[in-house]
N, C-alpha and C positions, 0 to 999 in steps of 0.2 A: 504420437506423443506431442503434446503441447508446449512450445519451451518460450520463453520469453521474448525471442526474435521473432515468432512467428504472431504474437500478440504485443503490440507497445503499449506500456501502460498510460492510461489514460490523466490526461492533467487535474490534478485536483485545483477545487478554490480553496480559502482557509477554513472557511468550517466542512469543507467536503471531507479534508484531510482529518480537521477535529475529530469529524463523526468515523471515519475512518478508526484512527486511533482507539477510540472508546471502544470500538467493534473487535479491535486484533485483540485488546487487554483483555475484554471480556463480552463474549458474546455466548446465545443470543440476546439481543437487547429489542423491546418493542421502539414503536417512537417517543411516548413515554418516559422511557427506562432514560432513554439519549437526553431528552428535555429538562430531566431532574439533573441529569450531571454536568452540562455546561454550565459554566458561570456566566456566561452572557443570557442566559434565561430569555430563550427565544421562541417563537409562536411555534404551536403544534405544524402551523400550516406552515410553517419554515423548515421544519424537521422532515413534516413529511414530503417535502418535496424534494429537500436533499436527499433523500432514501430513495423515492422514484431517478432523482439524476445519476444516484451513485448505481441503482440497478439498472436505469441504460447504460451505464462504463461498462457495468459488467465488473463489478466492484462488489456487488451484496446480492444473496441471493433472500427472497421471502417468505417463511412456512407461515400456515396460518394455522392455531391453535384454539377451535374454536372461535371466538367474535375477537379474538388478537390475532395480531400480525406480528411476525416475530422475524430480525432480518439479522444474519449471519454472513460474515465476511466470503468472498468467491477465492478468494487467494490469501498467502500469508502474507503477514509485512516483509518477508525476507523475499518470499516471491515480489513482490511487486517491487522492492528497491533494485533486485536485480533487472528487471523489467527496464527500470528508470536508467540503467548503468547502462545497459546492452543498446539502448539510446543513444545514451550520449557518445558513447564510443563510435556507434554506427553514424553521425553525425561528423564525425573529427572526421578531417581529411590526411592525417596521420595518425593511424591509430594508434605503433609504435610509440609512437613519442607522448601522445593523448594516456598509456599505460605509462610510463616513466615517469611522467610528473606525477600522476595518483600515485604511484608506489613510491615516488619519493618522499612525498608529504604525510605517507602513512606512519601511525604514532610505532614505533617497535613490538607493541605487541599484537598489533594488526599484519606485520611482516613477520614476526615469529608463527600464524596462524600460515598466511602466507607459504611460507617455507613448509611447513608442517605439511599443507597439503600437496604439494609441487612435489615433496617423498614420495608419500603413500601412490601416488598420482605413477 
C-alpha cells in the first residue's frame, strides 16, 4: 500500500500549485481548458510544460482522447496535504511538541473532528 511516508510530496512553484488546484476542482482539464481559466493568461508553452513538470512529480497523470491530451490529478488534495504534514513532522526534531503546537493553534472545530476521530479510532 502506498501511504504518504513512503512518497513525500513534491514542491510545488505557484502556478504549479495554480494548476494543481484547477485539476482537484475539476478535472479532466486539456491545457487549453487550464489557459482559459488563469487570470494571468499564460502561453500554451507555459501550460504545457507545467503539465510535463507536474507529470514528473508525479502530480497528473495524461489520457489522450483522440488528437487531445487530457490530464487528471494522480492524487487528492487531501492526499497530497497529508503528504506535506507527514513532512513536516518527519523533519521536527520533536515530534511531540511539533503535534502540540498544531493542535494548539487548531480553530475548535478542527479539534472537535479531532476528537471525533481519536473515538471511533
Amino acid at each position: 500500500m502506498t501511504t504518504a511516508r513512503n512518497h513525500p510530496a513534491p514542491q510545488l512553484g505557484e502556478l504549479e500549485q495554480q494548476v494543481m488546484n484547477l485539476l482537484w476542482d475539476s478535472s479532466p482539464r486539456s491545457v487549453r481548458d487550464v489557459m482559459d481559466v488563469l487570470p494571468s493568461n499564460p502561453a500554451y508553452t507555459t501550460i504545457a510544460t507545467v503539465m510535463q513538470n507536474l507529470k514528473t512529480k508525479q502530480m497528473v497523470r495524461a489520457e489522450r482522447e483522440g488528437r487531445f491530451v487530457h490530464y487528471l490529478p494522480q492524487m487528492s488534495r487531501e492526499e497530497y496535504v497529508a503528504r506535506q504534514m507527514h513532512q513536516a513532522l518527519d523533519s521536527s526534531q520533536n515530534k511531540a511538541a511539533s503535534i502540540l503546537h498544531f493542535v494548539q493553534d487548531m480553530p475548535e472545530e478542527g479539534l472537535q473532528m479531532l476528537r471525533n476521530y481519536l473515538e471511533q479510532s
